[in-house]
BALOBA-1460 file (C-alpha; in Angstrom, 3 decimals):
// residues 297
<rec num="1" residu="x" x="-8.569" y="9.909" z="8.544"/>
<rec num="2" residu="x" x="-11.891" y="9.987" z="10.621"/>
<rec num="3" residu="x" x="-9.717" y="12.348" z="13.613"/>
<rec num="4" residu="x" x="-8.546" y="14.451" z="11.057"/>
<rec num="5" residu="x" x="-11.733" y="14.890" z="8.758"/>
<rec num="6" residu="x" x="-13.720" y="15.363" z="12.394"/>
<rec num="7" residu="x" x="-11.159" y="17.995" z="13.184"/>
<rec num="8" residu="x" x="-11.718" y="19.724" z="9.575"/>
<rec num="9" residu="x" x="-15.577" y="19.896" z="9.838"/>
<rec num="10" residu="x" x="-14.973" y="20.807" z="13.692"/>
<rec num="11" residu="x" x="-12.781" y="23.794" z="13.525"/>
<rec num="12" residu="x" x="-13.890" y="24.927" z="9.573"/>
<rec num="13" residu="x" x="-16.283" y="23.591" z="8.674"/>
<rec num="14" residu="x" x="-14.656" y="21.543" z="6.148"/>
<rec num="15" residu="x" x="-15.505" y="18.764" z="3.590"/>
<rec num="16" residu="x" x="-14.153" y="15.751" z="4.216"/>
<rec num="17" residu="x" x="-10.956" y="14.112" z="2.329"/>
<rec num="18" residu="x" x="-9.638" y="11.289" z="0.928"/>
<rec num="19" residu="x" x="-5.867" y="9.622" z="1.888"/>
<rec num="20" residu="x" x="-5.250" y="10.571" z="-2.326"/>
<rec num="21" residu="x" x="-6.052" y="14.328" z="-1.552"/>
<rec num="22" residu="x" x="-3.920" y="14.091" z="1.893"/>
<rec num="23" residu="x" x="-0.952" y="11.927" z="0.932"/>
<rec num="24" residu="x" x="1.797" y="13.101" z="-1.780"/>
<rec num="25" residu="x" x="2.788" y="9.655" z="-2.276"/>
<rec num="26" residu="x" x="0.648" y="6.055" z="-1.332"/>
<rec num="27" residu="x" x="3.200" y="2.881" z="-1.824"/>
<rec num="28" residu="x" x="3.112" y="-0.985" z="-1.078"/>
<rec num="29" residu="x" x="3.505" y="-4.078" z="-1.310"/>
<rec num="30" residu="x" x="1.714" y="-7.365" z="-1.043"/>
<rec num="31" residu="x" x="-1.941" y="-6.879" z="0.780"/>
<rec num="32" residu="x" x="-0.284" y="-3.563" z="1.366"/>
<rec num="33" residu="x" x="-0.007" y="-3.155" z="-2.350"/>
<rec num="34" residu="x" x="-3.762" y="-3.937" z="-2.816"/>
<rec num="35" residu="x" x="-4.910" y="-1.529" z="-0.779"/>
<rec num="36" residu="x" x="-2.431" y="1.416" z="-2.237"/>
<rec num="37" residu="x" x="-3.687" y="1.453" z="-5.350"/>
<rec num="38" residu="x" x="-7.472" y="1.308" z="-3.873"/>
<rec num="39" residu="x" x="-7.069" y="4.280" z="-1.806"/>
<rec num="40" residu="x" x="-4.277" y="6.050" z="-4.557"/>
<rec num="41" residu="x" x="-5.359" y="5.081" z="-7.980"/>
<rec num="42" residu="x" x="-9.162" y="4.221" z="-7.736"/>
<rec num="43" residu="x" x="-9.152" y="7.116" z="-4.930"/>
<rec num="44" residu="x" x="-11.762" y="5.625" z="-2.441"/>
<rec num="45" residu="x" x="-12.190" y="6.647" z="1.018"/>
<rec num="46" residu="x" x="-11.067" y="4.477" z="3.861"/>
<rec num="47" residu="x" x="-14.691" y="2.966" z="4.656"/>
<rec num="48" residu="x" x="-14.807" y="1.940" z="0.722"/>
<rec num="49" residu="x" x="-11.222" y="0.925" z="0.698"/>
<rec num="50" residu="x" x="-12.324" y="-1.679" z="3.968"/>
<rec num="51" residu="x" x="-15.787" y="-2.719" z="1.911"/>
<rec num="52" residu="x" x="-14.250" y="-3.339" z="-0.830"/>
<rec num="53" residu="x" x="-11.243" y="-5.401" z="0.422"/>
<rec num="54" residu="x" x="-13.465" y="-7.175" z="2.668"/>
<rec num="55" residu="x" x="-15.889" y="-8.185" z="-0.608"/>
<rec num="56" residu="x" x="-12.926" y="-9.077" z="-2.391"/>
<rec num="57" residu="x" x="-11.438" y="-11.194" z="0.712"/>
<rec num="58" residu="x" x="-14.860" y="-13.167" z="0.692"/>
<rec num="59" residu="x" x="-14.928" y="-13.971" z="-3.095"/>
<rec num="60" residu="x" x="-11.276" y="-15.080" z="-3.207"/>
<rec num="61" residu="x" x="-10.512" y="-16.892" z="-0.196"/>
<rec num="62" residu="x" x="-14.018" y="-18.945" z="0.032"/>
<rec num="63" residu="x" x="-12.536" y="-21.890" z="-1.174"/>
<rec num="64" residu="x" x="-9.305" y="-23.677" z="-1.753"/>
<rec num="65" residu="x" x="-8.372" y="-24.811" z="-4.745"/>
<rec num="66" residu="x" x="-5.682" y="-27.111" z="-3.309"/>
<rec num="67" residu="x" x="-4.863" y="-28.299" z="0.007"/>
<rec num="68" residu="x" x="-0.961" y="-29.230" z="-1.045"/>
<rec num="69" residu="x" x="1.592" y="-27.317" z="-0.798"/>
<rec num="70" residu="x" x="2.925" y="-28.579" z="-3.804"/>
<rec num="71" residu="x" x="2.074" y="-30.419" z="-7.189"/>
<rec num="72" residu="x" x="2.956" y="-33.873" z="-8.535"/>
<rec num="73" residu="x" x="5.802" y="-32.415" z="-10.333"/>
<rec num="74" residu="x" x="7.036" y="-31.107" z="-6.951"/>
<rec num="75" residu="x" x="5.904" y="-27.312" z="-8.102"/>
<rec num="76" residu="x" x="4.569" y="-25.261" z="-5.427"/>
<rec num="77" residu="x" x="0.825" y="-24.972" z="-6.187"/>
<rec num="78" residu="x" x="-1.465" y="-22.358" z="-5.464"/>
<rec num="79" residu="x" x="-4.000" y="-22.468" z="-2.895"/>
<rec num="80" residu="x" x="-6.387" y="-20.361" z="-4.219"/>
<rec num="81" residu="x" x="-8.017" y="-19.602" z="-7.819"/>
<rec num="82" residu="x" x="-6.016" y="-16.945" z="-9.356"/>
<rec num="83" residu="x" x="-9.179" y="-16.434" z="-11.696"/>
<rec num="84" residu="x" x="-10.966" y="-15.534" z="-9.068"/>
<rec num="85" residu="x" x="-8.755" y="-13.113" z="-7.879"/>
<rec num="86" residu="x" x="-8.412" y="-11.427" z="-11.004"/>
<rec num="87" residu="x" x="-12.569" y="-11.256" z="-12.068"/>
<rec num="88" residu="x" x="-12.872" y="-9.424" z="-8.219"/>
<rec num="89" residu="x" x="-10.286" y="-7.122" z="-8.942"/>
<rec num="90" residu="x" x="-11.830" y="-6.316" z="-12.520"/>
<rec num="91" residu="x" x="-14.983" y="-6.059" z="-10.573"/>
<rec num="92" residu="x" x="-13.922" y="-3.660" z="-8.110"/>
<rec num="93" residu="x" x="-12.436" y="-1.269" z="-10.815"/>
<rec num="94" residu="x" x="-15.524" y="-1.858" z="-13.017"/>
<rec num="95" residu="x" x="-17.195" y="-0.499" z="-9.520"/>
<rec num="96" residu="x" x="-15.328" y="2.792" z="-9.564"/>
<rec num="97" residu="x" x="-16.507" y="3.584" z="-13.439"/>
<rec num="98" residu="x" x="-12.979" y="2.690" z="-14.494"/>
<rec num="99" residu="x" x="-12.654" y="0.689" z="-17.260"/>
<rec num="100" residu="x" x="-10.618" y="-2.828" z="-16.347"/>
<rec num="101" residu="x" x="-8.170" y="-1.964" z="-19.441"/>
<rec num="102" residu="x" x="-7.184" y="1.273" z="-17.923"/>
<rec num="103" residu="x" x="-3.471" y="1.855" z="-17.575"/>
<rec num="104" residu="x" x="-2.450" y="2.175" z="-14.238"/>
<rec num="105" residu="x" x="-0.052" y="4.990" z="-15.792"/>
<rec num="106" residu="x" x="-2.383" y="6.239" z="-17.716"/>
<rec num="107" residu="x" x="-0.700" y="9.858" z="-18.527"/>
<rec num="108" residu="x" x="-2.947" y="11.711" z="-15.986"/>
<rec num="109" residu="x" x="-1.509" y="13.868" z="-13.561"/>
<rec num="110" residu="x" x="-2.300" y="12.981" z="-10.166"/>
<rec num="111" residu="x" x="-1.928" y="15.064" z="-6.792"/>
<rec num="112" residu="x" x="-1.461" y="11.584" z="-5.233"/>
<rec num="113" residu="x" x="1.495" y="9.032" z="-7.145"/>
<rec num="114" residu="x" x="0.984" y="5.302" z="-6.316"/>
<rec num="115" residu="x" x="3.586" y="2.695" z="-7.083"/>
<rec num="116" residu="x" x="3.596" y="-1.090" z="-5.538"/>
<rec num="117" residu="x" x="6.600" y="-3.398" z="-5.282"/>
<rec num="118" residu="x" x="6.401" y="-6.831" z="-6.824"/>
<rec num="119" residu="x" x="9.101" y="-9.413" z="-7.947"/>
<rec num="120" residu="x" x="10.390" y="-10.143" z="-11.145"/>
<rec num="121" residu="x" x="10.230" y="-14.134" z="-11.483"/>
<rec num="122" residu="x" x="13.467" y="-13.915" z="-13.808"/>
<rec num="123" residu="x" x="15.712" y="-12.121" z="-12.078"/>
<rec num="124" residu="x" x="14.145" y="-12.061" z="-8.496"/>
<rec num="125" residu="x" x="14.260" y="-8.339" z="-8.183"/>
<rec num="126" residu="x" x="12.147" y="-6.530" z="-7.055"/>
<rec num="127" residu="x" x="9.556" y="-4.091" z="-9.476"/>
<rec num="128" residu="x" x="8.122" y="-1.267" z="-8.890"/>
<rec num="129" residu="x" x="5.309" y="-0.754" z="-10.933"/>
<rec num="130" residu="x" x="3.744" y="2.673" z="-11.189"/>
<rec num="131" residu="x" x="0.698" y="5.206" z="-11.747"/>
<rec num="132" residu="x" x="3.271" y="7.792" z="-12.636"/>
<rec num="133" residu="x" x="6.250" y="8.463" z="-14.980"/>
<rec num="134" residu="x" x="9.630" y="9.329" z="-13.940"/>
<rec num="135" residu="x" x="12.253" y="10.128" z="-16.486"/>
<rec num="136" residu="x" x="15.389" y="7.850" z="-15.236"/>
<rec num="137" residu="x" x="13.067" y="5.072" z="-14.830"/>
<rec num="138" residu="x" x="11.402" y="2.338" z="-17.194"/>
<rec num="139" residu="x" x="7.330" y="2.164" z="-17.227"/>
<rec num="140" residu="x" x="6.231" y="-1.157" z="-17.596"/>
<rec num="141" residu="x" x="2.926" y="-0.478" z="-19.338"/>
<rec num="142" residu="x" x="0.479" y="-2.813" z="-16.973"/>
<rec num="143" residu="x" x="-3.361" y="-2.091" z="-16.804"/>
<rec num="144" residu="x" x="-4.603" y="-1.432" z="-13.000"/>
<rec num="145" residu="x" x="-5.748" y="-5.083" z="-12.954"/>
<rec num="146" residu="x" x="-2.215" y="-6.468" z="-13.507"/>
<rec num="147" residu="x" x="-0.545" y="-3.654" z="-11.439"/>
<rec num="148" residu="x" x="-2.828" y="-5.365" z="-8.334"/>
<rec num="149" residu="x" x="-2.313" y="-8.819" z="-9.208"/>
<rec num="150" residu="x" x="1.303" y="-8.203" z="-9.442"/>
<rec num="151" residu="x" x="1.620" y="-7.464" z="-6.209"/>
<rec num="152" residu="x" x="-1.219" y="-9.718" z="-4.539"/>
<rec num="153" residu="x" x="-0.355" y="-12.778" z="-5.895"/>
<rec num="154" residu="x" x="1.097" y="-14.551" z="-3.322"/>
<rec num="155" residu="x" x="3.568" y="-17.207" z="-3.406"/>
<rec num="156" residu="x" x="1.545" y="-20.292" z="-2.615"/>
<rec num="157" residu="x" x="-1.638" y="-18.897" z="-2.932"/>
<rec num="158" residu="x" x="-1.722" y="-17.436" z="-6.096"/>
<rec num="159" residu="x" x="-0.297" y="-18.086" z="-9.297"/>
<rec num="160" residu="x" x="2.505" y="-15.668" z="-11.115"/>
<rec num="161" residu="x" x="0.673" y="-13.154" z="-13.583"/>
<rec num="162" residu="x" x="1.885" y="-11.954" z="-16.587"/>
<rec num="163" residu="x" x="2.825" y="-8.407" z="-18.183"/>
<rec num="164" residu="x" x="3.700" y="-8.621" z="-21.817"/>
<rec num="165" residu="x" x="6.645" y="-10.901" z="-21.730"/>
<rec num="166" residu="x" x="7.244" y="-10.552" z="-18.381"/>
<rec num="167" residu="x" x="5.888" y="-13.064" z="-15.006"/>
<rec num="168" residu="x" x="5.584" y="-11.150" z="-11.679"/>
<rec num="169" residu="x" x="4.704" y="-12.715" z="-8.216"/>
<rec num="170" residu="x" x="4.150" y="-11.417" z="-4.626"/>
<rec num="171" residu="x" x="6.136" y="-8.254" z="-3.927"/>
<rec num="172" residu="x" x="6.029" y="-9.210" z="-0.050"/>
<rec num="173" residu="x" x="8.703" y="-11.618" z="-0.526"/>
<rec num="174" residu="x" x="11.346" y="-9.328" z="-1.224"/>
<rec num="175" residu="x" x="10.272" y="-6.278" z="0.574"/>
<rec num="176" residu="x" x="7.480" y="-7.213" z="3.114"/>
<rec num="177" residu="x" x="8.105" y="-3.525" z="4.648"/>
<rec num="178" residu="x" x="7.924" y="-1.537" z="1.292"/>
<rec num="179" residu="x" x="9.388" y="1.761" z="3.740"/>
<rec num="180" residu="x" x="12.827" y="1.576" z="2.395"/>
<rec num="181" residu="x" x="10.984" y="1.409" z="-1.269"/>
<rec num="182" residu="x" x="9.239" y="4.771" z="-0.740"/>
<rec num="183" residu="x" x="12.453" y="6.447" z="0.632"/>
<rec num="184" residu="x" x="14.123" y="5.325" z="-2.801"/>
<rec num="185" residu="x" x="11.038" y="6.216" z="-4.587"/>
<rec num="186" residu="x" x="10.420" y="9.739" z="-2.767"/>
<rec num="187" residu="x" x="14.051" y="10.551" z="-3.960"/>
<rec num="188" residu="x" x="13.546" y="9.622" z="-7.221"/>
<rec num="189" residu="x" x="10.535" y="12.169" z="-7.904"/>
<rec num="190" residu="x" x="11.733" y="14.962" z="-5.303"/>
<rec num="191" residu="x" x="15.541" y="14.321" z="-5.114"/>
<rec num="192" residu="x" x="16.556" y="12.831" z="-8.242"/>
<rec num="193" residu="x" x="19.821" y="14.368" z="-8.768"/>
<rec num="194" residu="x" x="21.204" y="13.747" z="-5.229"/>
<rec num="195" residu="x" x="18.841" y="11.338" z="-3.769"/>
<rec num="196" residu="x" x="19.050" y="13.132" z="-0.743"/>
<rec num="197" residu="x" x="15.454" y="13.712" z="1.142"/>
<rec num="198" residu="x" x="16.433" y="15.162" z="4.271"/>
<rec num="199" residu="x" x="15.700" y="18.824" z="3.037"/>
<rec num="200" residu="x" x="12.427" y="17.911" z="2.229"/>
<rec num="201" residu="x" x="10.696" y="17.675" z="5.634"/>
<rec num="202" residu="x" x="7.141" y="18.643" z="4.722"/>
<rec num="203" residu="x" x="7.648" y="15.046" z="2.369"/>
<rec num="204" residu="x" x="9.132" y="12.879" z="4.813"/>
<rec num="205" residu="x" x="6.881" y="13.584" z="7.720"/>
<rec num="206" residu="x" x="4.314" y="12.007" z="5.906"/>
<rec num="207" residu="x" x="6.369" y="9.009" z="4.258"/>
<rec num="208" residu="x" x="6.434" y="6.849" z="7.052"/>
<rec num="209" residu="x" x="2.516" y="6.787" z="7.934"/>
<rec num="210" residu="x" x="1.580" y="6.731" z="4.460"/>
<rec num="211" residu="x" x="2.731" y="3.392" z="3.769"/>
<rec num="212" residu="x" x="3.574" y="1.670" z="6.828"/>
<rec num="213" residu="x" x="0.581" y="1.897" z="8.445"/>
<rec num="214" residu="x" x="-1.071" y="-0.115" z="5.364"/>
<rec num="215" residu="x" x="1.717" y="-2.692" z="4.540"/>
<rec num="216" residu="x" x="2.223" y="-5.772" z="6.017"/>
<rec num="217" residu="x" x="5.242" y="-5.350" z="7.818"/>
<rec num="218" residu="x" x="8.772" y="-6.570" z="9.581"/>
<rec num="219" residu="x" x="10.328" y="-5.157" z="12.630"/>
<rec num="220" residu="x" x="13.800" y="-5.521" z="11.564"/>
<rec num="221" residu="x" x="13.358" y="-2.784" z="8.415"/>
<rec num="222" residu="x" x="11.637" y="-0.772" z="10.679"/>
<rec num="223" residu="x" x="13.923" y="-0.667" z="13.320"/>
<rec num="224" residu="x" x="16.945" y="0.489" z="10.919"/>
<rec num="225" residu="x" x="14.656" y="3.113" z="9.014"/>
<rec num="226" residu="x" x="13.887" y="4.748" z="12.354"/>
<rec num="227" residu="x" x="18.097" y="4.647" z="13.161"/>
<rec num="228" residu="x" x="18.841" y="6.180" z="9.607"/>
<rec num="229" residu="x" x="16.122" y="8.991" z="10.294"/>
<rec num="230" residu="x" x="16.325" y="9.236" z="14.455"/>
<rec num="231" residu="x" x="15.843" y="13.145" z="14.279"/>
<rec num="232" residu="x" x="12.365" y="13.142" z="12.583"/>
<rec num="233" residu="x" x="11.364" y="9.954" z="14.930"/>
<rec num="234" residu="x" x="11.892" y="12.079" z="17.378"/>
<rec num="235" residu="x" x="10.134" y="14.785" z="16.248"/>
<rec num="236" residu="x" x="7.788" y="13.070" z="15.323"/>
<rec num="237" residu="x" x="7.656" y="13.050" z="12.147"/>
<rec num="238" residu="x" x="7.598" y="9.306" z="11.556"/>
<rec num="239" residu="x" x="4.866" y="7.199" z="12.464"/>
<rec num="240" residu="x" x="4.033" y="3.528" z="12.366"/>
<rec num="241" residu="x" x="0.406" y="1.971" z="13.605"/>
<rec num="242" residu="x" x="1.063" y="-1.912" z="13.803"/>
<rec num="243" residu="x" x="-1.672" y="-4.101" z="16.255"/>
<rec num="244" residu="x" x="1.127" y="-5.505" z="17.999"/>
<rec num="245" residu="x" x="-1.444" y="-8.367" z="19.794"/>
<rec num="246" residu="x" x="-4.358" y="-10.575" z="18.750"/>
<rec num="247" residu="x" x="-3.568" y="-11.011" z="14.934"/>
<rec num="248" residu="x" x="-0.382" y="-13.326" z="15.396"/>
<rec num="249" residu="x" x="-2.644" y="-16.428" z="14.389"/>
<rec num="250" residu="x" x="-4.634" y="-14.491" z="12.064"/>
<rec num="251" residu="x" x="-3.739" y="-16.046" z="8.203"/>
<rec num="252" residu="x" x="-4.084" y="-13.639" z="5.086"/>
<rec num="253" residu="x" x="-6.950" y="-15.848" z="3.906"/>
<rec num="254" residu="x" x="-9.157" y="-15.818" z="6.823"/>
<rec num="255" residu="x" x="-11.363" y="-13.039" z="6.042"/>
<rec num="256" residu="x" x="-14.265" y="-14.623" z="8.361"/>
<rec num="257" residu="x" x="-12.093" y="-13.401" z="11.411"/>
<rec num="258" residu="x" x="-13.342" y="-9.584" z="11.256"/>
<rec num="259" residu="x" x="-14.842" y="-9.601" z="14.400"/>
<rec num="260" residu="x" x="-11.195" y="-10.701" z="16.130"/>
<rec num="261" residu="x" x="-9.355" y="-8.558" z="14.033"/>
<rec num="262" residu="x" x="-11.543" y="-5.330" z="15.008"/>
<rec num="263" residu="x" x="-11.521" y="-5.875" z="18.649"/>
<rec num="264" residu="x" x="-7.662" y="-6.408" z="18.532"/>
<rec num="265" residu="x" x="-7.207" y="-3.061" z="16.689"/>
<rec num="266" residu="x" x="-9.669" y="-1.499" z="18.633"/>
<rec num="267" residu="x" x="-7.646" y="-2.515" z="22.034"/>
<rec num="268" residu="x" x="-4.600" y="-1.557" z="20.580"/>
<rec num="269" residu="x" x="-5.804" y="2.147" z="19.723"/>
<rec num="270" residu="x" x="-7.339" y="2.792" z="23.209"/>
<rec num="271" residu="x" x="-4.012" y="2.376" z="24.675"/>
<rec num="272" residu="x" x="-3.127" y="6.170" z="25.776"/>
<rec num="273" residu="x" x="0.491" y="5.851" z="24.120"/>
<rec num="274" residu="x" x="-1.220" y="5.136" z="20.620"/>
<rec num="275" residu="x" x="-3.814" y="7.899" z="21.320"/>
<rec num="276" residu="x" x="-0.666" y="10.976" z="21.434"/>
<rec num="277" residu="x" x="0.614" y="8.919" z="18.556"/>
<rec num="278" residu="x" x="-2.941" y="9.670" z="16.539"/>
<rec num="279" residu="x" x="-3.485" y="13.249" z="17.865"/>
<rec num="280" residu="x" x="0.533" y="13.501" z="16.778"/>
<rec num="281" residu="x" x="0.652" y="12.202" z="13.383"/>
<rec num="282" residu="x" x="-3.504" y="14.031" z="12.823"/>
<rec num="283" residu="x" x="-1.871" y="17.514" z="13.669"/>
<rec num="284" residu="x" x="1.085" y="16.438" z="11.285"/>
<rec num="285" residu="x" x="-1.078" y="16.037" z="8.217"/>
<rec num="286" residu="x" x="-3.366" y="19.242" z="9.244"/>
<rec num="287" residu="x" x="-0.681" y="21.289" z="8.607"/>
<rec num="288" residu="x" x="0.496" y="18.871" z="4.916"/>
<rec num="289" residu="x" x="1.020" y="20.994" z="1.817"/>
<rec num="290" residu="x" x="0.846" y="19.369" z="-1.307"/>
<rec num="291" residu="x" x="4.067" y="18.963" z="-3.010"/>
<rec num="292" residu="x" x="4.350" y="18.408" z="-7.060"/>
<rec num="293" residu="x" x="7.819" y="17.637" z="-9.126"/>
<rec num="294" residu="x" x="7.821" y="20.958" z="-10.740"/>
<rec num="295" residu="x" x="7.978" y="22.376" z="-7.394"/>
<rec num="296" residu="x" x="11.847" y="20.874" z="-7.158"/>
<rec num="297" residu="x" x="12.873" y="21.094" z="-10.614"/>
């Protein structure tokens, strides 16, 4: 976002933008989840997406509610204080003049559509919970609060959360790449009737990077996304920015290790390979056109 907002006030003189006024669609799952609906639904900018995450990280993940793994009645027991999860969350909407009891569907059209996987602790399914309506699909009528803690709570370190009658957990445990979830998703709103998105390049080339490059991730869903879509990887139409070294040992609760985590990124974007791969996916996203349902009814 900073090469292609540079490039904007470079060349035109533009105003900067947002990911929710570049991307069509913004999906995760997990931390990935999280940070979707910052930078979709409460439409921050990357540097208040980071602050933000980084201020919840702190008041979360200070202190452990339980060092076992599991409770006396052999339960597995949360680490950390789902309470204190939920008043940061309510705190960082609050901080956007949102109210917390705002739907995350809330009946407003929306250039950008968020949605963010989480599992159903009945049937072990996995949810997809959404800012958006589509008319095949159920809405499960969950504030923006419970959309996020739906997909945050972690197994182990949070507890389950609750949406009416329903109990959701940690989408990352059923689709820790959520890329395959935004191809099924994409066809929904684009290509309901055939489900087939390869017509719709100006979409795809922006479906990868959208949500891969902000989901925690597995190589093996990657690897047979890229083989199902080989043309447009090789066009380059499909990208994926993973720090490949230095955050192996890096735990989702150790928001302390910024420093580590910064320089590893930073090494791993200096490398010339990953520079084309920015200039690549910046010109992409240059040339993106916003794309609405009506426009393929």
């Amino acid at each position: 976002m900073d090469r292609l907002n540079y490039e904007r006030k470079s060349t035109a003189n533009l105003p900067p933008v947002k990911p929710c006024e570049v991307f069509d669609l913004i999906g995760g799952t997990s931390t990935g989840g999280l940070i979707a609906i910052m930078l979709g639904r409460l439409e921050m900018d990357v540097d208040e997406c980071i602050a933000a995450y980084i201020n919840l990280a702190e008041a979360v993940f200070s202190q452990k509610k339980s060092r076992l793994p599991f409770s006396l009645k052999g339960k597995v027991a949360a680490q950390f204080d789902s309470s204190k999860l939920e008043k940061a969350i309510r705190e960082t909407i609050q901080k956007r003049g949102i109210s917390e009891a705002e739907l995350f569907n809330d009946g407003t059209k929306r250039g950008c559509r968020t949605f963010v996987c989480t599992i159903d602790q009945d049937t072990k399914s996995i949810v997809r919970l959404r800012s958006y309506a589509l008319p095949e699909e159920s809405n499960i009528p969950a504030t923006i609060c419970q959309a996020t803690l739906a997909t945050s709570a972690a197994t182990t370190f949070f507890e389950p959360v609750r949406i009416g009658n329903r109990m959701f957990a940690d989408g990352g445990l059923g689709a820790n790449n959520p890329v395959d979830e935004v191809e099924g998703e994409a066809a929904n709103i684009w290509c309901s009737e055939d489900g087939d998105l390869k017509p719709l390049k100006s979409i795809f080339k922006f479906l990868g990077q959208t949500v891969v490059s902000i989901a925690t991730e597995t190589e093996e869903t990657e690897r047979k996304f890229i083989a199902k879509w080989r043309k447009h990887f090789d066009n380059n139409r499909y990208f994926r920015f993973n720090v490949d070294q230095g955050l192996q040992d890096i735990g989702l609760e150790e928001y302390r290790k910024q420093g580590p985590m910064e320089a590893a990124t930073d090494r791993y974007l200096v490398n010339q390979a990953q520079k084309n791969r920015v200039r690549d996916c910046m010109q992409n996203l240059r040339l993106k056109q916003s794309v609405y349902i009506e426009d393929f009814a």
